[in-house]
C-alpha positions as CSV (number, residue, x, y, z in Angstrom):
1,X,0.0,0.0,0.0
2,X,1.6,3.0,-0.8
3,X,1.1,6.7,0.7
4,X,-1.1,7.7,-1.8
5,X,-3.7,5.5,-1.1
6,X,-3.3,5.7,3.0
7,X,-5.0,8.5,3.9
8,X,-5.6,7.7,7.9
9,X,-3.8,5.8,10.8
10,X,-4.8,4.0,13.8
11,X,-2.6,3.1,16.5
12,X,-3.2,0.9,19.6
13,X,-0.3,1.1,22.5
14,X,-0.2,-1.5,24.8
15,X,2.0,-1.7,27.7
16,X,4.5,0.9,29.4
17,X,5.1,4.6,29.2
18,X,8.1,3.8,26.6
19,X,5.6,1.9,24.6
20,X,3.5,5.1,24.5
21,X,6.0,7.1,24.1
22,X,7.2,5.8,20.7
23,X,3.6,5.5,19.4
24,X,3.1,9.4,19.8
25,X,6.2,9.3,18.1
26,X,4.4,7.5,15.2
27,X,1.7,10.0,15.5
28,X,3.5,12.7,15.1
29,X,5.8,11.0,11.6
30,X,2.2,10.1,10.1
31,X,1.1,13.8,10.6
32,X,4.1,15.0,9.4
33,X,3.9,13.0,5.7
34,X,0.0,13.5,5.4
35,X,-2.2,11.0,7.2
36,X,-4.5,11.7,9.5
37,X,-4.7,9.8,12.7
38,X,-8.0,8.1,13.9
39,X,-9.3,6.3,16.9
40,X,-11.7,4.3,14.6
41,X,-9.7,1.4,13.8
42,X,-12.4,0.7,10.8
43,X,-11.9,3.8,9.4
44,X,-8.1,2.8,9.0
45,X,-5.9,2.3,5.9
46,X,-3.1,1.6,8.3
47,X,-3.3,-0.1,11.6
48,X,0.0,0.1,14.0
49,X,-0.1,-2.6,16.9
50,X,2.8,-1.9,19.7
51,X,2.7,-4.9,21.9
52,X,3.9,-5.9,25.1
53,X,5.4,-8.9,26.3
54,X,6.4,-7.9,30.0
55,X,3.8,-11.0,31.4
56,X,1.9,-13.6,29.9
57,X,-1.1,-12.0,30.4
58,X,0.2,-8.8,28.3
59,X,0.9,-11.3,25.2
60,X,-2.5,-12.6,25.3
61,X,-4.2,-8.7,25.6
62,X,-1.3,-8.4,22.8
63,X,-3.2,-11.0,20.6
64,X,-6.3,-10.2,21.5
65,X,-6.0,-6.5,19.9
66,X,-4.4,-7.9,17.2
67,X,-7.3,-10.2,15.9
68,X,-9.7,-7.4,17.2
69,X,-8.3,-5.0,14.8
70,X,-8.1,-7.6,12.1
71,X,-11.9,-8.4,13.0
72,X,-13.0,-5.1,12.6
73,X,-11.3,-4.0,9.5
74,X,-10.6,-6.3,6.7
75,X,-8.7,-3.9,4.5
76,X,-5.8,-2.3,6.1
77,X,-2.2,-3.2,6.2
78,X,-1.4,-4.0,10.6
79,X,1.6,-3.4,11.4
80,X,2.8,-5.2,14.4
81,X,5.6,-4.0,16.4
82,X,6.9,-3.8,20.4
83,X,7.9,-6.1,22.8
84,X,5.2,-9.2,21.4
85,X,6.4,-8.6,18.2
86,X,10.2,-8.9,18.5
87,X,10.4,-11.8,20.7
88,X,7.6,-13.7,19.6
89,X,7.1,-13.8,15.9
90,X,6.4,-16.8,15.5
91,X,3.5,-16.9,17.7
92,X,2.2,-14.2,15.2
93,X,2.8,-16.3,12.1
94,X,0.0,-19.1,14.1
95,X,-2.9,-16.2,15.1
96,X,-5.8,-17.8,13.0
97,X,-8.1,-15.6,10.8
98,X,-5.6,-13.3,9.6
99,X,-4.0,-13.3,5.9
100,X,-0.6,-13.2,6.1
101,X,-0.4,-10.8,3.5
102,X,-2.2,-8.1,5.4
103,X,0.7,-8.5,8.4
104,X,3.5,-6.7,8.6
105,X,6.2,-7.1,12.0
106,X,8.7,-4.5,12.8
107,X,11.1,-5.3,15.4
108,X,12.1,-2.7,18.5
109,X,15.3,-1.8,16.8
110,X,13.5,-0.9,13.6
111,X,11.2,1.3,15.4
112,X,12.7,4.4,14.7
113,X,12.6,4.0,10.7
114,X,9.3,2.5,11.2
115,X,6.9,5.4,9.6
116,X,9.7,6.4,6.7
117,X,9.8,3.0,5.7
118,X,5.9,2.2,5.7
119,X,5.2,5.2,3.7
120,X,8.5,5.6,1.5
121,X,9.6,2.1,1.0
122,X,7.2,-0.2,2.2
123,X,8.4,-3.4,1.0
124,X,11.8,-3.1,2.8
125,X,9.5,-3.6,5.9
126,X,8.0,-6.9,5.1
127,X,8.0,-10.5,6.7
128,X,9.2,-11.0,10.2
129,X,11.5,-9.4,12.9
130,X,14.6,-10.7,14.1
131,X,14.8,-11.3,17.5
132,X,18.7,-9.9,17.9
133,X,19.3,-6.2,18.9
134,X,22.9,-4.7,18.3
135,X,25.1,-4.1,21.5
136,X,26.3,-1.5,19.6
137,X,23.7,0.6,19.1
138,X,22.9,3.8,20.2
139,X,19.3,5.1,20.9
140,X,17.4,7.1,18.5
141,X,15.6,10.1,19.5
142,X,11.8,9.7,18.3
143,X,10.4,13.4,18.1
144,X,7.0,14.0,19.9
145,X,4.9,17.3,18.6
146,X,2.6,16.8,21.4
147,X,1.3,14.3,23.6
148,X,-2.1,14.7,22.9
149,X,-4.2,17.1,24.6
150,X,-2.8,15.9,27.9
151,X,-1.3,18.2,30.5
152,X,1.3,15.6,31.3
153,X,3.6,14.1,28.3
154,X,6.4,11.1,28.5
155,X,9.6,11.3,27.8
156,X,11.8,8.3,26.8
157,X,15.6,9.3,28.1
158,X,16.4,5.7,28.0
159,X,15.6,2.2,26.6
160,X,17.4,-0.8,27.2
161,X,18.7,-2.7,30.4
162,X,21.7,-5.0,31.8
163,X,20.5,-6.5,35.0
164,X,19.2,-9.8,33.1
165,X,17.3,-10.8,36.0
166,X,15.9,-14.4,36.4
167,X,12.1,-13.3,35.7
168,X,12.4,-10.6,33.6
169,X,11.8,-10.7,29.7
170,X,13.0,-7.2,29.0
171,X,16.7,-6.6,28.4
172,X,16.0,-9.4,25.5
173,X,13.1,-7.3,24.2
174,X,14.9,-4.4,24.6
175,X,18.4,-4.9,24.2
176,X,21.7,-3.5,26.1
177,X,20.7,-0.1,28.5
178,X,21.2,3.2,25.9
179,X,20.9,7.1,26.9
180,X,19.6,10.0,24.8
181,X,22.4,12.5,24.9
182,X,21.2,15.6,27.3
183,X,20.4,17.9,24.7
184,X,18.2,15.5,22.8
185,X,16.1,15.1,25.8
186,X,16.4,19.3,26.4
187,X,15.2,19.9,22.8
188,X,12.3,17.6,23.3
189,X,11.7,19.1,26.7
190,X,11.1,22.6,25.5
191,X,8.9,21.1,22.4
192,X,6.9,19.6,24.8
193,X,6.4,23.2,26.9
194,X,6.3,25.2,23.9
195,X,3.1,22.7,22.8
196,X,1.6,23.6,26.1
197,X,2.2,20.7,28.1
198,X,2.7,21.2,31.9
199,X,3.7,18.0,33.2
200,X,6.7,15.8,32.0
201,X,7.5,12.6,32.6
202,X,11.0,11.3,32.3
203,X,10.7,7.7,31.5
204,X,12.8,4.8,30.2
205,X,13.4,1.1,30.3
206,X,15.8,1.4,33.2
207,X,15.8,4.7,33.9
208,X,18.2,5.2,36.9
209,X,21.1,3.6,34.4
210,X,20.7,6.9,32.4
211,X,24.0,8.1,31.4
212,X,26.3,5.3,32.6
213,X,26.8,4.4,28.8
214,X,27.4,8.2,27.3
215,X,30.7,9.8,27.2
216,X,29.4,12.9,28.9
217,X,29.6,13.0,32.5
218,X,25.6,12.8,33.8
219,X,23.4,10.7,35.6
220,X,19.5,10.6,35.9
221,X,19.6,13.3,38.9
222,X,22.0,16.0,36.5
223,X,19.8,15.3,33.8
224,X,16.7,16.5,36.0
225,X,18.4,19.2,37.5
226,X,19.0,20.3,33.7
227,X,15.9,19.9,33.0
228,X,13.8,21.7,35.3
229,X,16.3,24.7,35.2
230,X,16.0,25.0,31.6
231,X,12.1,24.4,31.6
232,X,10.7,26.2,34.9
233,X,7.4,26.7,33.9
234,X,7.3,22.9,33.3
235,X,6.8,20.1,36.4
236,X,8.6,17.0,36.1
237,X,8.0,13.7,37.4
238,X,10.5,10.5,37.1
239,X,9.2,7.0,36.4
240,X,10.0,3.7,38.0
241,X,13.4,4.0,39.6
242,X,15.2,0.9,41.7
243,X,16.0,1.8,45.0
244,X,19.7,1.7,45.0
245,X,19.7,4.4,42.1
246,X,17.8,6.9,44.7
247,X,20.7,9.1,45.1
248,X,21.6,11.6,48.0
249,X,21.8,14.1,45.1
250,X,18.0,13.1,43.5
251,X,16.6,13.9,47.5
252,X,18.1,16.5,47.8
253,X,16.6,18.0,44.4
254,X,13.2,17.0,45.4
255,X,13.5,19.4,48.2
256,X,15.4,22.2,46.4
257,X,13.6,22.3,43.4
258,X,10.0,23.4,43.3
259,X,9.4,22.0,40.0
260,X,10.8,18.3,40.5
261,X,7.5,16.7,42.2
262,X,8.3,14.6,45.5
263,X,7.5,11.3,44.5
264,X,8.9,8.2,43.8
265,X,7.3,5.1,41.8
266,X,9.7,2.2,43.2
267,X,9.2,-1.2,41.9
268,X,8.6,-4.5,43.7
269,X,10.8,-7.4,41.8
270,X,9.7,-11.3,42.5
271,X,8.2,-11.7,45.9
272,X,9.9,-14.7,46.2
273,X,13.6,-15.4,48.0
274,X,14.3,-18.4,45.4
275,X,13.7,-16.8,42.3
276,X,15.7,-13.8,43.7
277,X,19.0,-15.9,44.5
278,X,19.2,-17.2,41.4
């Protein structure tokens, strides 16, 4: 299908805030080369699917959407892409009443070229992902317009982890932990406050490993203090952090700076001693 016969887009986000993230990235590249986007996934000449795979139960709902949009629109191309979609193509190839023809799967580390490919080159994009991300690369800055008509956007600093822990599916959905260089995230910062948004939230796969792999000098807690000194009129609010990357320095910016909101999301890994150890 080429651009001149897709006119409109749909695009269902499952999953976490990176997830959404990317998706208004998509958004914003379909705008930018002349579709328009709907929520009617019927009234679509494109469908985007970004999946999760974080649990079994998010595969399923991953699934589930993507017969569902299938279902209800027999026409468009579906593009499948995300977490489901990278680590278990195959699964996709065995979805019953779907043509094959209609499916196309884009990997995590294609996401980036994912909209100039579907609309400039589309048959560079078809058949199924591999499941192997580079070590080597870096991670690409998706623009973001706007985040809707939200007061509050996300913003993916990071994607990626290292940890490789026993029950976690990520770092091989995601590949090796990779920052957005501080003035990337500072551009799309002020984008988001010139669009009117008033809340920001930094965001990323593991975000407290931000800046550990760049060769400037900065950690998560730099990068916020950057942040809301460059961007007053702008609140920001960080993601999921691990405990042991709540620094001294992080504290002591929640109490100095009137704009970093005092509050801290801090996951729970397994409940369970034995899965821990291992």
């Amino acid at each position: 299908m080429s651009v001149i016969t897709m006119r409109k887009a749909y695009i269902s986000t499952l999953g976490c805030k990176v997830n959404q993230y990317e998706s208004a990235s998509f958004e914003t590249g379909f705008e930018e080369k002349g579709l328009a986007i709907t929520h009617d996934v019927g009234d679509a000449d494109l469908i985007v699917i970004n999946t999760c795979a974080v649990t079994s139960k998010a595969s399923a709902q991953s699934r589930q959407e993507i017969r569902k949009a299938a279902r209800l629109n027999q026409r468009a191309e579906i593009v499948i892409t995300g977490c489901h979609a990278h680590l278990l193509k195959d699964d996709l190839q065995t979805l019953t009443g779907i043509d094959a023809n209609r499916i196309v799967v884009v990997a995590n580390d294609r996401k980036d070229s994912l909209v100039a490919n579907l609309i400039e080159k589309p048959a560079s994009v078809s058949g199924f992902a591999s499941n192997q991300i580079s070590r080597s690369q870096d991670v690409c800055h998706l623009p973001v317009k706007k985040f809707g008509n939200r007061t509050r956007a996300y913003l993916r600093v990071q994607d990626g982890c290292d940890s490789y822990c026993s029950y976690c599916i990520v770092p091989y959905a995601r590949g090796h932990s990779r920052s957005l260089h501080k003035a990337a995230v500072l551009r799309q910062a002020k984008t988001y406050a010139e669009a009117g948004h008033r809340e920001i939230v930094i965001t990323g796969i593991h975000v407290g490993n931000y800046g550990n792999d760049l060769d400037e000098t900065t950690d998560i807690a730099t990068l916020i203090e950057t942040l809301c000194r460059e961007t007053p009129s702008v609140r920001y609010r960080l993601s999921s952090i691990e405990p042991l990357e709540i620094s001294e320095k992080l504290l002591t910016l929640m109490q100095e700076l009137g704009n970093f909101m005092p509050h801290l999301h801090i996951p729970l890994q397994s409940g369970d001693d034995e899965i821990l150890a291992r």
